[in-house]
Every structure is written in structure tokens, then in C-alpha cells.
LOROBA-322787 format. One line per field, with one value per atom (N, C-alpha, C, CB): atom name; y, z, x. Coordinates in Angstrom, 2 decimals. Glycine has a CB too. Layout:
BEGIN
a <- [CA | ...]
y <- [Y | ...]
z <- [Z | ...]
x <- [X | ...]
***
This chain:
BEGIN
a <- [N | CA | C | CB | N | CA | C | CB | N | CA | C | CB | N | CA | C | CB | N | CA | C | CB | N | CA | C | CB | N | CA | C | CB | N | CA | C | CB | N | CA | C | CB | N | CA | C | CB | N | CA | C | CB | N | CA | C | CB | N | CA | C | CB | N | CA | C | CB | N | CA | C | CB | N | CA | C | CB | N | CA | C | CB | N | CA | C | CB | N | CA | C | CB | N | CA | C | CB | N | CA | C | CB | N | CA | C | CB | N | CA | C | CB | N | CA | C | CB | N | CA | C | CB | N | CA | C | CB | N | CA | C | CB | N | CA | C | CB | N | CA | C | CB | N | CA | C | CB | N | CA | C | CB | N | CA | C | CB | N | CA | C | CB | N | CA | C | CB | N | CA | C | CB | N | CA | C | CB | N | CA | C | CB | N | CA | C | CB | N | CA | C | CB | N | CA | C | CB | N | CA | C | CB | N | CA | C | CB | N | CA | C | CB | N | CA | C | CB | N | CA | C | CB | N | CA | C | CB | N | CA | C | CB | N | CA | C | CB | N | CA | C | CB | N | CA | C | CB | N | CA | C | CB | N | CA | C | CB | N | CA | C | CB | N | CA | C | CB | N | CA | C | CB | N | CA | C | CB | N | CA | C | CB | N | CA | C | CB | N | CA | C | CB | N | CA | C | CB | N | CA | C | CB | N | CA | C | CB | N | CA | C | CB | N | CA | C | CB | N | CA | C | CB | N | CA | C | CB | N | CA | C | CB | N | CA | C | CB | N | CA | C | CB | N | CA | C | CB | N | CA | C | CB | N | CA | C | CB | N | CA | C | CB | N | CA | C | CB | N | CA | C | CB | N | CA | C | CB | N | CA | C | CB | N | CA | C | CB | N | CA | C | CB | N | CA | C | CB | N | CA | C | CB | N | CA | C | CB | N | CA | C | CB | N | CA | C | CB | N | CA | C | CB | N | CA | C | CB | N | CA | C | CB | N | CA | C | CB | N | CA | C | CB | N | CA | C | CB | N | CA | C | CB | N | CA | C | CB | N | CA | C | CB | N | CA | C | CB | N | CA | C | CB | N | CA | C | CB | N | CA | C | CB | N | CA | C | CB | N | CA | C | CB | N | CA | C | CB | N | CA | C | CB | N | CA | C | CB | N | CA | C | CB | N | CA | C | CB | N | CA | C | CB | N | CA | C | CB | N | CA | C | CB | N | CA | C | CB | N | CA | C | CB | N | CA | C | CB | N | CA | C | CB | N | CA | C | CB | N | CA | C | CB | N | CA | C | CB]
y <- [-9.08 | -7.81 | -8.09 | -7.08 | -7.47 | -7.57 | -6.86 | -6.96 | -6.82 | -6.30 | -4.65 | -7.07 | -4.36 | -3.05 | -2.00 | -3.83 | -2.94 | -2.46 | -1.69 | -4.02 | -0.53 | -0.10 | 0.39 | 0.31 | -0.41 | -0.36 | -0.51 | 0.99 | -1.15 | -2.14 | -0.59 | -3.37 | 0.88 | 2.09 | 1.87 | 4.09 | 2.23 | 3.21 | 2.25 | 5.12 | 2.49 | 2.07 | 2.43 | 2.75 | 1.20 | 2.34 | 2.93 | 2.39 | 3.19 | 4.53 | 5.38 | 4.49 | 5.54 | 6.71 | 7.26 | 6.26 | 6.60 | 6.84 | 7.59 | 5.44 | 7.62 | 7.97 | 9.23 | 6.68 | 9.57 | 10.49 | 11.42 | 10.06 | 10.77 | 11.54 | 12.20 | 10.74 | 11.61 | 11.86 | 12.71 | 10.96 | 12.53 | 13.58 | 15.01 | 13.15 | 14.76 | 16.58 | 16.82 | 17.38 | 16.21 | 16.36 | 17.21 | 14.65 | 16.50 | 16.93 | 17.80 | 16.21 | 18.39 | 19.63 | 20.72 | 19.57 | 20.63 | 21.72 | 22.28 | 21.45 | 21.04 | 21.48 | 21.68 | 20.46 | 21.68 | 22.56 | 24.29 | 21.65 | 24.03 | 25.72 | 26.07 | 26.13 | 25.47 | 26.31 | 26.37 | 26.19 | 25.74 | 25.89 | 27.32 | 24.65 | 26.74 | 28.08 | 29.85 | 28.15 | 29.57 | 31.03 | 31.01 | 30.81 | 29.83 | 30.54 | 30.57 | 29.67 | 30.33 | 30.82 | 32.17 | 30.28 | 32.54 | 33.75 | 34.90 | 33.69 | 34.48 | 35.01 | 35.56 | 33.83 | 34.19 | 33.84 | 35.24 | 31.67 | 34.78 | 35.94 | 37.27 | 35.84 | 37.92 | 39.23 | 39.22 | 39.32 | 38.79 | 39.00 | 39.09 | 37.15 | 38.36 | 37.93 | 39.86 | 36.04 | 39.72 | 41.12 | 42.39 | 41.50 | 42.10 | 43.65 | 43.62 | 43.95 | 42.59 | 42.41 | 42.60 | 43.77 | 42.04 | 42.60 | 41.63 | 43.29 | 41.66 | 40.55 | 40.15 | 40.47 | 41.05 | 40.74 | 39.65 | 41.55 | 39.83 | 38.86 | 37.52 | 39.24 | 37.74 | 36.44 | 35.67 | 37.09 | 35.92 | 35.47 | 35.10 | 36.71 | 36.14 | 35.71 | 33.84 | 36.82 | 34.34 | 32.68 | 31.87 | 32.24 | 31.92 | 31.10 | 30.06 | 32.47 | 31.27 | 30.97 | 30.54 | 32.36 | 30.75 | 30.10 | 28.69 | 30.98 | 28.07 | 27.14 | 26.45 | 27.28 | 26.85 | 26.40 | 25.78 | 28.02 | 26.59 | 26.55 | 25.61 | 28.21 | 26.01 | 24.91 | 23.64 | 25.43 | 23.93 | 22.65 | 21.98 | 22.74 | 21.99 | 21.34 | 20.12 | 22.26 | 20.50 | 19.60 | 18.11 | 20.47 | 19.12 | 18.43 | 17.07 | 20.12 | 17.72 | 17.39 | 15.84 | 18.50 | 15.94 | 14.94 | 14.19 | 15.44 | 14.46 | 13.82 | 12.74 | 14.42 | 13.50 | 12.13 | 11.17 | 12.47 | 12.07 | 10.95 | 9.89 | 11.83 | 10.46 | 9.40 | 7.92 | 10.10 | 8.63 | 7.67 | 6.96 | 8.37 | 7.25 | 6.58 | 5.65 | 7.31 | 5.55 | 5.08 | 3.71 | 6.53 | 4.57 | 3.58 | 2.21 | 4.08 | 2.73 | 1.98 | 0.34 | 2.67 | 1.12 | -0.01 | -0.72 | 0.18 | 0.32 | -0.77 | -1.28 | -0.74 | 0.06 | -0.93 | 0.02 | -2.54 | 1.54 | 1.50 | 1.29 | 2.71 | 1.82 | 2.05 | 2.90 | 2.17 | 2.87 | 3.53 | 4.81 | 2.83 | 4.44 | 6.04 | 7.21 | 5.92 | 6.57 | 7.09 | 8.64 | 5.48 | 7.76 | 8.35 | 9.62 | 7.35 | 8.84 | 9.89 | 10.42 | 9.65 | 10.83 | 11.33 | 12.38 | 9.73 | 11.24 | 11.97 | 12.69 | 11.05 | 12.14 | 12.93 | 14.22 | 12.15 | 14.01 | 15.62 | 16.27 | 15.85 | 16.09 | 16.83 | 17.72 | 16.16 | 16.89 | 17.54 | 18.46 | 16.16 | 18.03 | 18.68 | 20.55 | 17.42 | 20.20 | 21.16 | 21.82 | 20.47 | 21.36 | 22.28 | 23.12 | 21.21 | 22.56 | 22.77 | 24.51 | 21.24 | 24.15 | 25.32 | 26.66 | 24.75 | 26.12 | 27.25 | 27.54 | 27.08 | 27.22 | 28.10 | 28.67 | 27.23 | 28.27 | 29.09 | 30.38 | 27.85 | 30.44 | 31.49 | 32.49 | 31.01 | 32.35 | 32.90 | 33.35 | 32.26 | 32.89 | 33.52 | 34.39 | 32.33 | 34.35 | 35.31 | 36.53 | 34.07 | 36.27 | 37.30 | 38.13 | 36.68 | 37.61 | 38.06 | 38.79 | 35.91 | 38.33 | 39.40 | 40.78 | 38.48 | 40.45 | 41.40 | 42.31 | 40.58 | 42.08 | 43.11 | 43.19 | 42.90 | 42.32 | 42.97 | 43.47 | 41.46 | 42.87 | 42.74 | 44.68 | 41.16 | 45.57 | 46.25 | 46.65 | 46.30 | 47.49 | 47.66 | 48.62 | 47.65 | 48.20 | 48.62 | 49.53 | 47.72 | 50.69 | 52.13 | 52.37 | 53.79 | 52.28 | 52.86 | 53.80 | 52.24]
z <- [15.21 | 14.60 | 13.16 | 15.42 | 12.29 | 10.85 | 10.76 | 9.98 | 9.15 | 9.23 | 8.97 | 8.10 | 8.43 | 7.91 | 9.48 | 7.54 | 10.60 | 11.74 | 12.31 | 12.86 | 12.65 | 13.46 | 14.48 | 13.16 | 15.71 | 17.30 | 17.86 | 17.83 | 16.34 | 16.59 | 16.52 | 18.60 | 16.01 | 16.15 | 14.65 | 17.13 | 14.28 | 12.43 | 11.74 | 12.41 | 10.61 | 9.25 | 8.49 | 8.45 | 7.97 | 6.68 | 6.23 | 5.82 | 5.90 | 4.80 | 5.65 | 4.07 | 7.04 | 8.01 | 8.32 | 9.42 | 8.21 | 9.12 | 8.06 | 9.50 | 6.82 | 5.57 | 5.43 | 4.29 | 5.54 | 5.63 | 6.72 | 5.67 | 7.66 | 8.72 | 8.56 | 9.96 | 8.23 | 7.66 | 6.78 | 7.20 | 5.71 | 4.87 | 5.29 | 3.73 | 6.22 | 6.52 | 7.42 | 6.99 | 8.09 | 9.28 | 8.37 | 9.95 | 7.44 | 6.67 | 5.63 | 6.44 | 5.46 | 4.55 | 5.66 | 3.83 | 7.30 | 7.82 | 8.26 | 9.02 | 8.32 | 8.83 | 7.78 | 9.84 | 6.24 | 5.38 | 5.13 | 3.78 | 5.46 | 5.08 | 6.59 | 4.85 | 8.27 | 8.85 | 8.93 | 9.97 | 7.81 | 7.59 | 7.04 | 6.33 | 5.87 | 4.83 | 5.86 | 2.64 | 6.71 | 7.45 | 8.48 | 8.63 | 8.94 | 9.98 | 9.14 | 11.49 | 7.70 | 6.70 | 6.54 | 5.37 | 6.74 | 5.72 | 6.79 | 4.98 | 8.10 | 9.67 | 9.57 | 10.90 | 9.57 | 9.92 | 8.41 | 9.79 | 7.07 | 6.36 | 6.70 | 4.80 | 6.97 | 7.53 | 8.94 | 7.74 | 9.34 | 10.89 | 10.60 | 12.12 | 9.21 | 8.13 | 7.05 | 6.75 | 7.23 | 5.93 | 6.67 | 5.25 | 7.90 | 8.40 | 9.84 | 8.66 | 10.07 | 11.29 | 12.65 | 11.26 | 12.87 | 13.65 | 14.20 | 13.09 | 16.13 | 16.58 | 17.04 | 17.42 | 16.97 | 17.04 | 16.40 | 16.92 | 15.30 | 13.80 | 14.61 | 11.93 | 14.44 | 15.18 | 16.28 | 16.22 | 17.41 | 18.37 | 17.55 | 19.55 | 17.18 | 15.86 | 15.45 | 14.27 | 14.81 | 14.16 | 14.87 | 13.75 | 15.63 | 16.73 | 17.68 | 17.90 | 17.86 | 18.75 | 17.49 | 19.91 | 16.25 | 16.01 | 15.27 | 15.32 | 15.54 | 14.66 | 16.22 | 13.44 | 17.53 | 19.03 | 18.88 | 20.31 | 18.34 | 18.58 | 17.15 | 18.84 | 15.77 | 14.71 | 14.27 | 13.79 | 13.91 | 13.55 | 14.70 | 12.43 | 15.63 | 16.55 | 16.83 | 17.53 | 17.80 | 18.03 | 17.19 | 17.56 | 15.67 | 14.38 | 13.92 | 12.88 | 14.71 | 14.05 | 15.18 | 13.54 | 16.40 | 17.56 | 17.08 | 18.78 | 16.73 | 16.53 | 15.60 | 16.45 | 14.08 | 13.34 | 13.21 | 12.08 | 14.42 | 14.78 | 15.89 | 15.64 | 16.97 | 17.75 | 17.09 | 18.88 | 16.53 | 15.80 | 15.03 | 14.87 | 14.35 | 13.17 | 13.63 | 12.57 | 14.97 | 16.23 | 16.62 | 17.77 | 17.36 | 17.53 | 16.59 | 18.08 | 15.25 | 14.63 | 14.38 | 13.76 | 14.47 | 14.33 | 14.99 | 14.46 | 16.89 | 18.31 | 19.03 | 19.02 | 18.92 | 19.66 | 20.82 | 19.91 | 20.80 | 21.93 | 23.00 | 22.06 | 24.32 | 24.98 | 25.04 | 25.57 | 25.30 | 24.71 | 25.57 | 24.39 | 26.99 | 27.38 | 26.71 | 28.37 | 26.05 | 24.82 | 24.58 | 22.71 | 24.05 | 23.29 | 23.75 | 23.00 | 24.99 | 25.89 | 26.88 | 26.25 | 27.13 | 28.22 | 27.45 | 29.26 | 27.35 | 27.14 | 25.61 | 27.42 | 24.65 | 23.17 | 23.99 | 21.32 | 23.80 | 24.70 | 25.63 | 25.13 | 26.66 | 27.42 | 26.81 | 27.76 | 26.16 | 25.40 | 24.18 | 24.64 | 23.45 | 22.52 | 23.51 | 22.02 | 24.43 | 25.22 | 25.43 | 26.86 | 25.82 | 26.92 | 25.32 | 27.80 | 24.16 | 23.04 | 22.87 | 21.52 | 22.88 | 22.62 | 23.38 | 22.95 | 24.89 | 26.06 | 25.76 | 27.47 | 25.45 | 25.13 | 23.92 | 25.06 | 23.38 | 21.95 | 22.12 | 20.86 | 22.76 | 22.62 | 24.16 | 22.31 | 24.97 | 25.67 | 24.85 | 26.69 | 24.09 | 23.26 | 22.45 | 22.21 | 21.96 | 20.75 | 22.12 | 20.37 | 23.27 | 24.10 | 24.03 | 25.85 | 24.62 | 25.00 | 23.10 | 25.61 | 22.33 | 21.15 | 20.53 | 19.95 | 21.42 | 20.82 | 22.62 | 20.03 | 23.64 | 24.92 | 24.85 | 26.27 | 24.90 | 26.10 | 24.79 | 27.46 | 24.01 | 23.03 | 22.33 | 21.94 | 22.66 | 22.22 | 20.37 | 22.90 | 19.86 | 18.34 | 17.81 | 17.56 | 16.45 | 16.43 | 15.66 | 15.89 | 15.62 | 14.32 | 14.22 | 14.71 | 12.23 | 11.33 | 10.71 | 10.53]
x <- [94.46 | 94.82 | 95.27 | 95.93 | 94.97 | 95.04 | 96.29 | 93.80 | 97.06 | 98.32 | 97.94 | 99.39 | 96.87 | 95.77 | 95.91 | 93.55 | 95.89 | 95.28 | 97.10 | 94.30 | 97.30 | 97.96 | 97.86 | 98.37 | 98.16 | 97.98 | 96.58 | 98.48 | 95.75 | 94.26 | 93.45 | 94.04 | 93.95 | 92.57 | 92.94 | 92.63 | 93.71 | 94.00 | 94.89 | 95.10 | 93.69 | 93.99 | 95.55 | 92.84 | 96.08 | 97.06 | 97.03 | 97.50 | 96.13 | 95.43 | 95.43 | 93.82 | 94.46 | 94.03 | 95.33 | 93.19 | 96.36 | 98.03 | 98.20 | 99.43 | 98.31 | 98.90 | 97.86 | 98.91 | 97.12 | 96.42 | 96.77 | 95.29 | 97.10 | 97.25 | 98.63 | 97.07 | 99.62 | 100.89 | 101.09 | 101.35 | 100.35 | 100.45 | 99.86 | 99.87 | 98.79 | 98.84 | 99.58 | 97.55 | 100.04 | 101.24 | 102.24 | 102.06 | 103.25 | 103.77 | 103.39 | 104.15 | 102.18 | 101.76 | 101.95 | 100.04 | 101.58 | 101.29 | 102.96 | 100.11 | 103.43 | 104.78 | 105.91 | 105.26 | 105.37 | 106.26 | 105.58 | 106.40 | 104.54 | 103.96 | 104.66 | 101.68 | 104.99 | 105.28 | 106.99 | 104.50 | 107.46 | 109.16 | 109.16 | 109.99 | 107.81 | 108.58 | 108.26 | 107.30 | 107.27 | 106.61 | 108.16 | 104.51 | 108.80 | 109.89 | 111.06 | 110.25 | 111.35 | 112.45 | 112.50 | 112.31 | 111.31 | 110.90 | 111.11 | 109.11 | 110.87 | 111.19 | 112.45 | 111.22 | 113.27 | 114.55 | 115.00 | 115.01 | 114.62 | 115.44 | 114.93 | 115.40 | 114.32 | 113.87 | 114.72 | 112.07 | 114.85 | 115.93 | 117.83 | 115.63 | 118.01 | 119.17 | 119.39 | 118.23 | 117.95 | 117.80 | 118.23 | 115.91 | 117.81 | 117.40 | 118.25 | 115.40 | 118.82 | 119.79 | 118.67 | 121.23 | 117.67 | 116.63 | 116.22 | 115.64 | 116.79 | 116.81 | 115.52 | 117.71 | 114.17 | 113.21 | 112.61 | 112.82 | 113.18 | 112.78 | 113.24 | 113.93 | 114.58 | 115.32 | 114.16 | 116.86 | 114.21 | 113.27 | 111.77 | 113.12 | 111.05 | 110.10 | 110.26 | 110.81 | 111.12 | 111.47 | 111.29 | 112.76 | 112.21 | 112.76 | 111.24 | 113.69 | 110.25 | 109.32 | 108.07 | 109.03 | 108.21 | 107.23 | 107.65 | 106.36 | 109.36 | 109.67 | 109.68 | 111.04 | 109.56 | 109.24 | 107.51 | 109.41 | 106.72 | 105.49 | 104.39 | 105.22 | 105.04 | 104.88 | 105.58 | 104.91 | 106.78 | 107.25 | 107.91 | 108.14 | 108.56 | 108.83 | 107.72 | 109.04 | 106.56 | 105.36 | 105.40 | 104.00 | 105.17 | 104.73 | 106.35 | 104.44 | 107.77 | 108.33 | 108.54 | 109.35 | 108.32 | 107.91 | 107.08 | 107.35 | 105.59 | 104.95 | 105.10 | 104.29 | 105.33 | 105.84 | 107.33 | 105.63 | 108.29 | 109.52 | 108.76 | 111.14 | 107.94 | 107.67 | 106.78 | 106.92 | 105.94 | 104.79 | 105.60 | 103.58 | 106.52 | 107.48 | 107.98 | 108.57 | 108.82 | 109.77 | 108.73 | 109.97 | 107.16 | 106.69 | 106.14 | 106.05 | 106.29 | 105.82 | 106.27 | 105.81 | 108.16 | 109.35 | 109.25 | 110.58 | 109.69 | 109.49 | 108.94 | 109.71 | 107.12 | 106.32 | 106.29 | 106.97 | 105.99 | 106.11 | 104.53 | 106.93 | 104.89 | 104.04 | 102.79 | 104.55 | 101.54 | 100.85 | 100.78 | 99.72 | 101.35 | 101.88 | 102.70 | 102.63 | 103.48 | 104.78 | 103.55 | 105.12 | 102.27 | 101.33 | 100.46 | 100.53 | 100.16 | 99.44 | 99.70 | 98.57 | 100.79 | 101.54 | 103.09 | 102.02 | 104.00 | 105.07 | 105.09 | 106.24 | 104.30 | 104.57 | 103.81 | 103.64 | 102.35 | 102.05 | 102.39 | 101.18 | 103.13 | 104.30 | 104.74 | 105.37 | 105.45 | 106.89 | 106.36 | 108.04 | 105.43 | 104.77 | 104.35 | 103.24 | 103.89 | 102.96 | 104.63 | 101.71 | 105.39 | 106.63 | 106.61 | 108.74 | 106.94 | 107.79 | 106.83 | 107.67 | 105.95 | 104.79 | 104.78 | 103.41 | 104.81 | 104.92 | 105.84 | 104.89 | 107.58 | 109.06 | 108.98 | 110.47 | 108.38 | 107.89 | 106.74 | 107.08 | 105.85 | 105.23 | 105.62 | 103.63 | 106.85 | 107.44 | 108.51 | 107.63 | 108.93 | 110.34 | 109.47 | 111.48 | 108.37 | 106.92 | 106.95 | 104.46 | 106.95 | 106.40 | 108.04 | 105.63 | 108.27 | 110.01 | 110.40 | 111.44 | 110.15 | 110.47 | 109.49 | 110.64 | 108.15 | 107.28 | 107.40 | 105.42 | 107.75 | 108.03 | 109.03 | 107.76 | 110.13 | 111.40 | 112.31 | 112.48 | 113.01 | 113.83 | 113.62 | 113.22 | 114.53 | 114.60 | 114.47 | 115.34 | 113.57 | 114.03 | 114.66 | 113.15 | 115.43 | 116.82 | 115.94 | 118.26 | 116.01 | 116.01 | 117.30 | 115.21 | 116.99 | 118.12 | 118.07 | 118.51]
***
């Protein structure tokens, strides 16, 4: 294994590539659950709230696993189950409580008229 080679599939470069859109997709989905979060801040509207909530469950969460685990593994080494099992688990749970909290604010969550 070359020092180029990480975990013998991807390149330094391919990682760094990969990284960087990791981190492009998961600042455009900060700024979409900021912008949530202030409209729920603006308008006291707990719909908004949940809003946020389920799409910072359903975007950056995943995204924010993905590049702590990969990072983690990089240091320790992990297992390549780490990879294919538990990051997507958890990635997958992170998603389903997120677009159940999207359901739960667009059905149940009463809206406030002012």
C-alpha cells in the first residue's frame, strides 16, 4: 500500500475531493436550516421550529457523521464495518427522525394566526 492509497480504494486527492463537496453541501444545508431556524425566531412559529429541526435531522447531521467518522478512521484505523454498517445505520436513523419531525410539523403541529 502506497502512502497515496487510503484503506488501498482512494486516492488523496479522491478523499479531498470528496471532502470538499461533503463540506460545500453541508454549508449550503446550514445556511437553508439558519434561515428555518430565523423564520421560526421571526415569527414565533413552531412549525418553522420543527422545519429546522428535521431538515438539520435529514442534511447536515448524515453529512456531519460522515466526515467525523472517516476523519476518526483515518487516525485509528477503523473497521471496515465502521463503514458499511454502522456509519449507514446511523446516517439512515438520522434521516427517518428528521423527515418524521418534517411530517409532525407540516400535520400535527398546530398554526399560530396573528
Amino acid at each position: 500500500m502506497t502512502a497515496l492509497q487510503i484503506g488501498g480504494v482512494q486516492t488523496q486527492s479522491e478523499y479531498l475531493l470528496l471532502l470538499s463537496a461533503t463540506l460545500i453541501a453541508a454549508g449550503l444545508a446550514l445556511f437553508i436550516v439558519f434561515h428555518a431556524y430565523s423564520g421560526y425566531r421571526r415569527n414565533n412559529s413552531t412549525r418553522m421550529l420543527y422545519l429546522a429541526v428535521g431538515l438539520c435531522l435529514i442534511t447536515v447531521v448524515p453529512m456531519a457523521l460522515s466526515i467525523v467518522i472517516n476523519s476518526l478512521g483515518q487516525s485509528i484505523g477503523f473497521q471496515s464495518r465502521v463503514y458499511t454498517f454502522y456509519l449507514p445505520l446511523l446516517s439512515r436513523i438520522s434521516e427517518i427522525v428528521g423527515l418524521c419531525t418534517l411530517l409532525y410539523s407540516l400535520l400535527v403541529v398546530p398554526s399560530q394566526s396573528q
